[in-house]
Structures are given as C-alpha cells and as structure tokens.
C-alpha positions, 0 to 999 in steps of 0.5 A, spaced: 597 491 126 597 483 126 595 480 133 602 477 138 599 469 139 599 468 146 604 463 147 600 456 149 607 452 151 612 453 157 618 455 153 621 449 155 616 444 151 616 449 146 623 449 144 623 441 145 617 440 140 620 445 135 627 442 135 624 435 135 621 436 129 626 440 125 630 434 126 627 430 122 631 433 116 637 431 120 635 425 122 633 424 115 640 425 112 645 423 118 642 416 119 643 413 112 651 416 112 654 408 116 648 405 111 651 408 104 656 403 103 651 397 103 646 402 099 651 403 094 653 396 094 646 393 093 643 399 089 648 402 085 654 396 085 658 399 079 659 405 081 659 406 089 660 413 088 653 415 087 651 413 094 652 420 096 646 422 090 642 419 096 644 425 101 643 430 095 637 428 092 634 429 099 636 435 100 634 436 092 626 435 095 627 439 100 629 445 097 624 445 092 618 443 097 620 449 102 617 454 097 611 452 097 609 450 105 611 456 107 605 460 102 601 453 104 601 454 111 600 462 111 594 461 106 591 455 111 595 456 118 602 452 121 599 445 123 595 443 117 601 443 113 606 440 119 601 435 118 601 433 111 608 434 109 609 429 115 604 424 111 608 425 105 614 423 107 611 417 111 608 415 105 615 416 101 619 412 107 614 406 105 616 406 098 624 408 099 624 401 104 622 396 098 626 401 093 630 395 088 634 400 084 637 406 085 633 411 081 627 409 085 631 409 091 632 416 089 626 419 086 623 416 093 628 421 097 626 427 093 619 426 095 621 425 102 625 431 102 617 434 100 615 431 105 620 433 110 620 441 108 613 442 110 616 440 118 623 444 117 620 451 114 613 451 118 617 451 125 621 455 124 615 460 122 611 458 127 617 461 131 617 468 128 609 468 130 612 468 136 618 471 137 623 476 134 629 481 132 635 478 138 629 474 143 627 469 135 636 468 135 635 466 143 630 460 141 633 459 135 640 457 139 636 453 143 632 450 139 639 449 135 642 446 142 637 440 142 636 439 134 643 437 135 642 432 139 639 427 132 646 428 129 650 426 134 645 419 135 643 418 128 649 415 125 650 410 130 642 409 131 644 407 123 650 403 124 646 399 129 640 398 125 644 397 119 648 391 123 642 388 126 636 388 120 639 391 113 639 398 112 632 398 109 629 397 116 632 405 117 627 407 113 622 404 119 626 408 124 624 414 120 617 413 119 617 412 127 619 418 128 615 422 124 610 419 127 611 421 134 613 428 133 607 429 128 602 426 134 606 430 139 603 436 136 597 435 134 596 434 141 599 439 144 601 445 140 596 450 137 595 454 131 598 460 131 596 463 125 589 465 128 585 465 121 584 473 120 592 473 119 592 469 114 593 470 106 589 468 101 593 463 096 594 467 090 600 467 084 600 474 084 600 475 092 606 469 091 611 473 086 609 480 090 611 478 096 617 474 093 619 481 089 619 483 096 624 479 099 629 480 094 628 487 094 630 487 101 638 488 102 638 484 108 633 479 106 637 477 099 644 477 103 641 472 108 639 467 102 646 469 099 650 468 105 646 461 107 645 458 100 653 457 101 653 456 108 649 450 106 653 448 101 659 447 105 655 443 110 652 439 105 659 437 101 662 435 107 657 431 109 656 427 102 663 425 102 665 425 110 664 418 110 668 415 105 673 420 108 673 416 114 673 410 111 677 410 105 682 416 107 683 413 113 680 406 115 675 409 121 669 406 116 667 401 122 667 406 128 665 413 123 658 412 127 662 414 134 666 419 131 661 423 128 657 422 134 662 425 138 663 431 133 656 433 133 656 433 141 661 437 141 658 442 136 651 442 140 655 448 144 655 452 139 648 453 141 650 455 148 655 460 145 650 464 140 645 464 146 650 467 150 653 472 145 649 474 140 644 479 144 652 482 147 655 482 140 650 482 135 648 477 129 652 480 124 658 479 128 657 472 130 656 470 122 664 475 121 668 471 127 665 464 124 667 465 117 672 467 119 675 462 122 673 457 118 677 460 113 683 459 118 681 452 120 681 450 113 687 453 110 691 450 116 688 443 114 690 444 108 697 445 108 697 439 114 694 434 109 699 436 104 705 438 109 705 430 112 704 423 113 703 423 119 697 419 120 694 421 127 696 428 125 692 428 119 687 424 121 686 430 127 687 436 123 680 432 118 677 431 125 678 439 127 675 442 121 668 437 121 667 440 128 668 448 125 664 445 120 658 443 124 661 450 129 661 454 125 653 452 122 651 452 129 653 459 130 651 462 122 645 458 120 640 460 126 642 468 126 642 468 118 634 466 118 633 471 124 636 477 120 632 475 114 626 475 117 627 480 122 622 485 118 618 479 114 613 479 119 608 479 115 610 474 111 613 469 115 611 463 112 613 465 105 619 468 108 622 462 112 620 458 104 623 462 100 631 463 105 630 455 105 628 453 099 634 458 094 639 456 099 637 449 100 636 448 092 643 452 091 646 448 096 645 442 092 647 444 085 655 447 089 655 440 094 654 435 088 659 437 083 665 438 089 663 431 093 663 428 086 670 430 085 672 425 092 679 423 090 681 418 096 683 424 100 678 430 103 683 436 099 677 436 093 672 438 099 677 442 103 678 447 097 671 448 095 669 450 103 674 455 103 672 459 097 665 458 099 667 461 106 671 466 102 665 469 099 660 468 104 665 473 108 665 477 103 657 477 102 657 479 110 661 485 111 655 488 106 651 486 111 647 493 114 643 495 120 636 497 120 638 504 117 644 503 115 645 506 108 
C-alpha cells in the first residue's frame, strides 16, 4: 500500500502556496483581456479579431503539456517538474515580450501554456498525495477561494501595466510572478512523491494507465463533463472583452468589472467547502448546470426582448458571474471525483483529466468566440448547449458501487 507523506506545511501555507501556483494560468490569461485590443492593433491590425487566438493558443499549450508533466512528475517527483515547467514559460514570456508579429506572439503563447501546465497539473497532484475523497474537494475549495483572487487583480494589473508601459511589459509581471511562486517552493515545500512510489517512465506503463482512466466510468465522465465546462468558461473569456467594449462601451473600465465579478465569484469557494461534504460532489455539479441553464436562457430572452441598455448590460453581467460561479462550484469537484480512485496514478491522473479537457476546450471555445457578432448571443447559445450536455453527462455520474 502506497505510504501517506506526512504533511510538512501548516494547511494554511499549504493551500496559499498551491493556489499561488495555479495561479499562474489565470494570471496568464486574465492580465492580457484589457491588452488585446492594443496587441490585435500592433500585431494583427487587419484583423483585430484574431487577438482572442491570444488566449487560446495559450490554453492550446497548456492542454497539450499537462499530459506529460503529470507522467514527468510521477516518474521524477512533484517539484522537479514544477521547477522545469516554471523555466519554460519564463523563457517563452522573454521572447513573447520582443514578439514583432502575431504568429510569433502565438507559437510563444503555445510554449508558455507548456511551460505553465507543469505548475497547474503537478499541484493539483501534489494535493492528491496528501488528501482524498470529500477532504481533497474541502482543499480544492480553498485553494479555489485564493486562486480567485488573480482573476480579480489581474485585469486591472493589465489595464495599468498596458497605461504606464505598453502592453509588452505585461510579459515582465509574468516572468516576476513565476519566479516568486517558483522560489517560494523550492524553499519551503518538500517532495512529496517519496522515490519508492514513483513509476518508471515508460510508453507501455503510459497507454496502460490511460486504458485505465477511460475504462473507469466516473474517471471518463469527469473528463467529459470538465472538457465542456472548460469550453464554457473559455468562450466567455475569449470574447467577454470585446463584449464590454463593443457591446456596450465599458472597454475603458472592463478591468474593474471583471475584477468586481471575480471577487464575488470567490464565494463559491466558500459555498463548496460548506456544501459539498453535507450534499455530495454530484449534487453540487447538477444544481450548478442546472442553473447555469437558467441564467443563460434568461439572458437570452433579455438580450433579444429589450433595449433597455442598463438592463441588458445587467442581465450580461449576471451571466459572466454564473459563469465564474458556476466553474467555481464544478471544476474542483469534477477533479476530486475523477481521481478519487487514481491514487496510484496521481500524476498521470491529474494530466490526462486536464489535458483532454483543456485540449477539447479549446477546439469547442474557438470556433463559438469566432462568431462574435457585436452581440454576446453567438456565446450565449454555445454555453447553454454546452451546459445542457454537461448536464446530461452528469446524471450518468455513479457512486462507488453503483451499477
């Protein structure tokens, strides 16, 4: 039986740390959202649209590099591969700062999602080697709670960085950040992947331990299921500035918006840390779709219904924080319930959930923010479709035992 690591940080230090180094996705996408319409304009001035290939690419990077730190960190431990993926996208944010066109802004992008994929999957294994079942969905909460505190700075950090500097000196303040969380722990966390647990690297020991994910039902589902919660979340942030903008003319204070909405977001950290040991992961994940749906559908008929601008403008408002709610309240429980019985396989665990769905993601987000019309109708639909099925998938959810 594989040997619990004693856990070497007060809880408290241990959730900020984890959370400050997940962050660095978040970071990575939310400070460049008040920058793309001066990026668009000095790389891409024919065609501004583009600009959200900014975000994507990104997220392109990331999905593909999550499936090989996990298998990376389970074969050499945690922090050696936090360590690397760090010096990657430090070294890809250098050259994304003297990046002339967009295609070499682009191809930097995808190798800082690399980069920042070995932070992102090995924390949240480096969690699973220290808790499970409802207490790992307890931390996740937490951690949730702090990371989304970056979402709610980032933007403005952006806006201010791009105002005083250009919007190249944004890729300095990443640079600065990772190499604080980086330092932070190489100094203060130990490994927690003790060097008998770990699994020699191997193409064969790979394809088995993926065969087993997918044949695990609750495992599949959970990528299914986080694969279209990513996509929801990823549309809506590829075009949600242009939507402030162009929609409705708040492209100058879009930075405090969305900082306001993250903040309020953070609560459902709060409210899953509550709930989820009283009502249950699947339950959680149901009542959130669910009322996505509803949110969705309401912001529809009131999008098309009036012309009212404050009222429109409201209703767009609402159904950006049900978007952050409602990933607050899924995400978290989805990774707990697909790698409640990957133990043994943490690491490649955590890479295979995140790669697919990041990876699938993207392919849903880019072709519904592409349709951006003026209006947020193009991303409305797509969400509430993509909220329908990632219903449905749920409800095939199954307990432990469950036929």
């Amino acid at each position: 039986m594989k040997a619990r690591v004693t856990r070497p940080l007060g809880q408290g230090e241990f959730i900020a740390l984890m959370a400050m180094v997940a962050a660095t996705v978040a970071f990575s996408i939310d400070a460049m959202l008040p920058a793309l319409p001066e990026m668009g304009a000095a790389l891409s001035p024919d065609d501004l649209n583009r600009a959200q290939l900014i975000v994507t690419s990104f997220m392109l990077g990331m999905g593909f590099g999550t499936f090989f730190t996990g298998p990376l960190s389970d074969a050499f431990g945690r922090k050696p591969v936090m360590i690397g993926g760090a010096i990657v996208y430090i070294a890809s944010c250098v050259v994304a700062w003297q990046a002339q066109s967009l295609e070499v802004m682009l191809a930097a992008r995808v190798v800082q999602g690399i980069g920042a994929a070995g932070p992102r999957v090995v924390a949240m294994a480096l969690i699973r080697d220290l808790y499970s079942g409802p207490q790992m969905a307890r931390i996740l909460s937490f951690v949730m709670i702090v990371f989304a505190l970056v979402p709610a700075l980032a933007p403005t950090l952006g806006h201010y960085i791009v105002l005083l500097a250009g919007w190249e000196a944004i890729f300095v303040a990443f640079i600065l950040f990772s190499l604080s969380t980086t330092i932070w722990l190489l100094i203060r966390q130990p490994e927690t992947l003790t060097p008998e647990n770990r699994r020699p690297l191997s193409f064969r020991a790979l394809g088995d331990a993926v065969a087993e994910m997918f044949r695990h039902r609750t495992a599949r589902l959970s990528i299914i299921v986080q694969t279209l919660t990513f996509g929801m979340l990823l549309t809506m942030l590829s075009s949600t500035q242009q939507v402030f903008d162009q929609s409705f003319g708040q492209g100058e204070t879009f930075h405090l918006w969305f900082g306001g909405i993250a903040i309020v977001a953070a609560s459902s950290g709060f409210v899953n840390a509550r709930l989820v040991v009283r009502l249950g992961m699947r339950a959680m994940i149901k009542g959130m779709y669910t009322a996505q749906i509803i949110i969705t559908l309401a912001m529809i008929i009131v999008t098309l219904a009036t012309d009212t601008y404050w009222l429109a403008f409201g209703a767009y408002v609402l159904w950006v924080l049900s978007n952050f709610f409602q990933a607050g309240l899924t995400i978290g429980n989805l990774n707990a319930l697909g790698m409640e019985e990957m133990g043994h396989i943490a690491g490649l665990a955590a890479s295979v959930i995140a790669s697919v769905s990041t990876v699938g993601a993207v392919l849903i987000a880019v072709p519904i923010a592409i349709q951006f019309d003026g209006t947020p109708l193009p991303m409305a639909f797509g969400t509430l479709v993509l909220a329908s099925l990632a219903l449905w998938f749920t409800t095939m959810i199954k307990r432990p035992g469950e036929a």
